[in-house]
C-alpha positions in Angstrom: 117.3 66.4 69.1 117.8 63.3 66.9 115.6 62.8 64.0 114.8 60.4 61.0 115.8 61.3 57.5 112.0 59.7 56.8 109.7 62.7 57.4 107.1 60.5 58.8 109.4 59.4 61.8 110.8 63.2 62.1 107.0 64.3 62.8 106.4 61.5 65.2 109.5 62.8 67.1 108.6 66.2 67.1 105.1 65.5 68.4 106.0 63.4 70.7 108.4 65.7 72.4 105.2 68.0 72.7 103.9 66.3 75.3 106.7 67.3 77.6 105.1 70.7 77.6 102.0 69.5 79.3 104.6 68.5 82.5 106.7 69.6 85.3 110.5 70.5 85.6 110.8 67.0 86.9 108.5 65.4 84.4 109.9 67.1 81.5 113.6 66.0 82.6 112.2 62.6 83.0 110.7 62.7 79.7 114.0 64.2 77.8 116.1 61.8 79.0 113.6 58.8 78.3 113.4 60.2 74.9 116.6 60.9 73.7 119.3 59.9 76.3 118.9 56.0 75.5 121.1 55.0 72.8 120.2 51.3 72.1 117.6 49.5 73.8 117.4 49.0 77.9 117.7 51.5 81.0 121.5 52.6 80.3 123.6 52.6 84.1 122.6 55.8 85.8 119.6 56.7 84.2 116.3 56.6 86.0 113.4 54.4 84.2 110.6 56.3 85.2 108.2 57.2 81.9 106.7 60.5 81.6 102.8 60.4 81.1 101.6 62.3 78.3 98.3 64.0 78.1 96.0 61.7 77.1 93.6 58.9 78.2 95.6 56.6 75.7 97.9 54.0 76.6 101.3 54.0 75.9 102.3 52.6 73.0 104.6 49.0 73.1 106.2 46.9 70.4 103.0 44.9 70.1 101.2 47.7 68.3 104.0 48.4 66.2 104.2 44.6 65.4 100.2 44.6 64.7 99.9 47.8 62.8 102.4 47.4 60.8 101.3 43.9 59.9 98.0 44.9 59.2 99.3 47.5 56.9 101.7 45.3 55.2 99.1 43.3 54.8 96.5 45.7 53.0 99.4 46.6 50.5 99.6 43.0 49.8 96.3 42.4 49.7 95.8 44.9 47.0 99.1 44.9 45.1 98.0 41.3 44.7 94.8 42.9 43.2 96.5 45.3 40.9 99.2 43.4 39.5 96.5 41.2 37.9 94.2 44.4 36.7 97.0 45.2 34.9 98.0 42.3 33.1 94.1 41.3 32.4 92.6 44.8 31.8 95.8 46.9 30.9 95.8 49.3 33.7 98.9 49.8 35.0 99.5 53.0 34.1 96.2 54.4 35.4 96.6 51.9 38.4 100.1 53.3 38.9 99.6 57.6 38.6 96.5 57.4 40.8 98.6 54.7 43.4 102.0 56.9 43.2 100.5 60.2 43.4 97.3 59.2 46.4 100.2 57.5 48.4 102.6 60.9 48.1 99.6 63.0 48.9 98.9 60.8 51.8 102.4 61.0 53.4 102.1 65.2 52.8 98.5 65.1 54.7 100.1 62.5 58.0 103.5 64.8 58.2 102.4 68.4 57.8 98.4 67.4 58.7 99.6 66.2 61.9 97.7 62.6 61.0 100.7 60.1 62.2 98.0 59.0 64.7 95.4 58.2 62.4 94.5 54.4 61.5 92.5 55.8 58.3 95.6 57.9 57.0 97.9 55.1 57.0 95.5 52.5 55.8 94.4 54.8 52.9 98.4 55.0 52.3 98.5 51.2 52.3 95.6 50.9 49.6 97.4 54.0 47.2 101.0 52.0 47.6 99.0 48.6 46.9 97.5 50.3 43.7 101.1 51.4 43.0 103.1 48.2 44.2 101.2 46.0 41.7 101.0 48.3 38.6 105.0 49.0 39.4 105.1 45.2 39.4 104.2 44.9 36.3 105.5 47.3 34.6 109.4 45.9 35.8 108.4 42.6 34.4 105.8 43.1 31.7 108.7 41.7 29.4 109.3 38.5 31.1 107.5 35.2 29.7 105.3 33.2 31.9 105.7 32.4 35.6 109.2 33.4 35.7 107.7 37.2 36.4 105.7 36.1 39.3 109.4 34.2 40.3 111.1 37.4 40.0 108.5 39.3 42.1 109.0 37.2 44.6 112.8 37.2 44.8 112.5 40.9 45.0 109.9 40.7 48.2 111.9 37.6 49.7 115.1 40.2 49.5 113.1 43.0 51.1 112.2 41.5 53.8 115.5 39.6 53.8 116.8 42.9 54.2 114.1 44.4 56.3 115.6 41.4 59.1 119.0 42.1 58.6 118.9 45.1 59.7 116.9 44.5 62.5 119.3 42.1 63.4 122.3 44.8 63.3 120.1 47.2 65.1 119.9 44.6 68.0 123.2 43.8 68.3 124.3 47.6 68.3 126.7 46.7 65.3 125.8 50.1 64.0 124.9 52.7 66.2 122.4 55.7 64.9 124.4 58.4 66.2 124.0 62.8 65.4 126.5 62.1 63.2 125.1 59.3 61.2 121.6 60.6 60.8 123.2 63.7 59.2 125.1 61.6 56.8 122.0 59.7 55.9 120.0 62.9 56.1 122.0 64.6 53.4 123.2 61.2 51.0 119.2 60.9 51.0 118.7 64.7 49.4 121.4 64.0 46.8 119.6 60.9 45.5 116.2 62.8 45.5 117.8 65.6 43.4 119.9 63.1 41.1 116.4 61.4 40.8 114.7 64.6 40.0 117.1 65.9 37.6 117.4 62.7 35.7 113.5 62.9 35.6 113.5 66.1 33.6 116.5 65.2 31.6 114.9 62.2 30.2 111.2 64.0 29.6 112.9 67.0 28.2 116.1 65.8 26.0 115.5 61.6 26.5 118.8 61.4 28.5 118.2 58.8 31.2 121.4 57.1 32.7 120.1 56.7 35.8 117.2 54.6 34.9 118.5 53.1 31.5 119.7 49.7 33.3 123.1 50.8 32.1 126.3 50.4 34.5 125.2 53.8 35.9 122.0 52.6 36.3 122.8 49.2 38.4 125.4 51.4 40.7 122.8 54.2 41.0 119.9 50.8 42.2 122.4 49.5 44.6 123.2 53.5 46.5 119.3 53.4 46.4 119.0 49.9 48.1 121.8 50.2 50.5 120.2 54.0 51.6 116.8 52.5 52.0 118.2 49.6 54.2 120.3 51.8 56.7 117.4 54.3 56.7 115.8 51.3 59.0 118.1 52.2 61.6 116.7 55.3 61.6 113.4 54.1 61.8 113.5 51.4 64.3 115.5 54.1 66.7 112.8 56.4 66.8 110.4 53.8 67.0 112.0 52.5 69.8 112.5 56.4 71.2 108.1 56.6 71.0 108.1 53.6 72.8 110.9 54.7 76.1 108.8 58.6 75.7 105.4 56.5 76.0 103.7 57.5 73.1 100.1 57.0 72.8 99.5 53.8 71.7 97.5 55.2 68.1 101.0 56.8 67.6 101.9 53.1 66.6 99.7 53.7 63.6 102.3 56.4 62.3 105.0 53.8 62.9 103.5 51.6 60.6 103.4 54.0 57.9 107.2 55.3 58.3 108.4 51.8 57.9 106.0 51.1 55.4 107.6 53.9 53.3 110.8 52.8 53.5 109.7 49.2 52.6 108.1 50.3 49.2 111.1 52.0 48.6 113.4 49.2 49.1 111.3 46.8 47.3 110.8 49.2 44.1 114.8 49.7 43.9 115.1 45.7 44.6 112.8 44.9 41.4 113.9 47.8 39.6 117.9 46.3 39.7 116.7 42.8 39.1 114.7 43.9 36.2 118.3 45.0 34.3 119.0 41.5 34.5 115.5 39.9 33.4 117.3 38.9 29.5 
């Protein structure tokens, strides 16, 4: 079984493939092969198209609830990250704004993967308002020492190149230009849990001795920001595969709710490591 680096998507797989239990030997073939022998998008030559039913008086789940739930929680992070980035230039609360925004949203993510919660509207919009708390605060924080308008300019260079890069990719996963293969996903997988343990390790080096060269916006720094971006933006492969996999498996259509929050994860990131890079530059 194939299965996203993003532990959001790895629990949507893993439930999903539970509701082969709940058929026959011919159902559960059906489902297995409509879940995880399609590499791509369309019935490949040879394969049956029948979709197995899952247990549920749901309907399965199509691209339009992806498309709609993830707008929706795009759409609250904005909302509020909008909100945020101004309570923290008027009042001064970006830190508060961004510990209570960074540590509800990782709480939040914990609760939908090991809470079982990937179908819950509430748990992903909940995520949405923590990351819009922490999105705007973050915001700030990256351009606090840029004059004027030009910080609002540099924000918005920094969402235009997410979702710049957001498309691109969506683009390449379309065209099959790169395909997520076993061996790929292991590769990401494992590149993924070195940069969380550089990350974490650099963490305590700077709190404990002030030795930061990850983070310093030193030539270490900008290479360490562009791993960071190019991980994030091939970890949509990953994520738009086992969206796509829900959608062949038909998924219950709330399941589209825990879409929304994988990608949404992977957006933040992207966007944090985008501004983070540019903010090297900002003299």
């Amino acid at each position: 079984m194939r299965q996203s680096s993003n532990p959001v998507f790895s629990s949507l797989s893993s439930d999903s493939a539970k509701g082969a239990t709940a058929l026959g030997g011919a159902g559960r073939a059906a489902f297995h092969q409509g879940q995880y022998g399609q590499q791509g998008f369309g019935a490949q030559p040879g394969y049956a198209t029948q979709q197995p039913q899952f247990a549920t008086d749901d309907r399965p789940m199509t691209i339009d609830d992806v498309v709609s739930k993830t707008g929706i929680t795009l759409g609250v992070i904005g909302v509020i990250g909008v909100i945020a980035y101004y309570l923290s230039i008027s009042a001064g609360l970006a830190m508060p704004l961004l510990l209570v925004g960074g540590i509800g949203g990782f709480i939040t993510v914990l609760v939908a993967t090991f809470g079982r919660k990937m179908d819950s509207a509430a748990v992903t919009l909940i995520y949405a308002a923590f990351e819009g708390l922490f999105i705007g605060a973050v915001s700030h924080v990256f351009t606090m020492d840029i004059v004027g308008a030009s910080a609002g300019v540099v924000i918005g260079q920094a969402v235009l190149g997410t979702f710049g890069v957001f498309a691109g990719m969506l683009f390449v996963y379309k065209t099959g230009a790169v395909r997520v293969t076993p061996k790929f996903t292991r590769f990401m997988t494992a590149a993924i849990i070195g940069v969380v343990v550089l990350m974490l390790g650099n963490l305590v080096g700077a709190l404990l001795f002030g030795f930061n060269p990850l983070r310093d916006g030193g030539p270490i720094a900008i290479v360490f920001s562009l791993v960071c971006i190019g991980l994030a933006a091939f970890s949509f492969l990953m994520d738009f595969d086992n969206a796509d996999r829900l959608v062949r498996a038909g998924a219950p259509s709330k399941m589209a709710w825990g879409v929304a929050l994988g990608l949404a994860v992977t957006l933040v990131w992207l966007y944090i490591e985008i501004l983070r890079l540019m903010s090297y530059f900002r003299d």
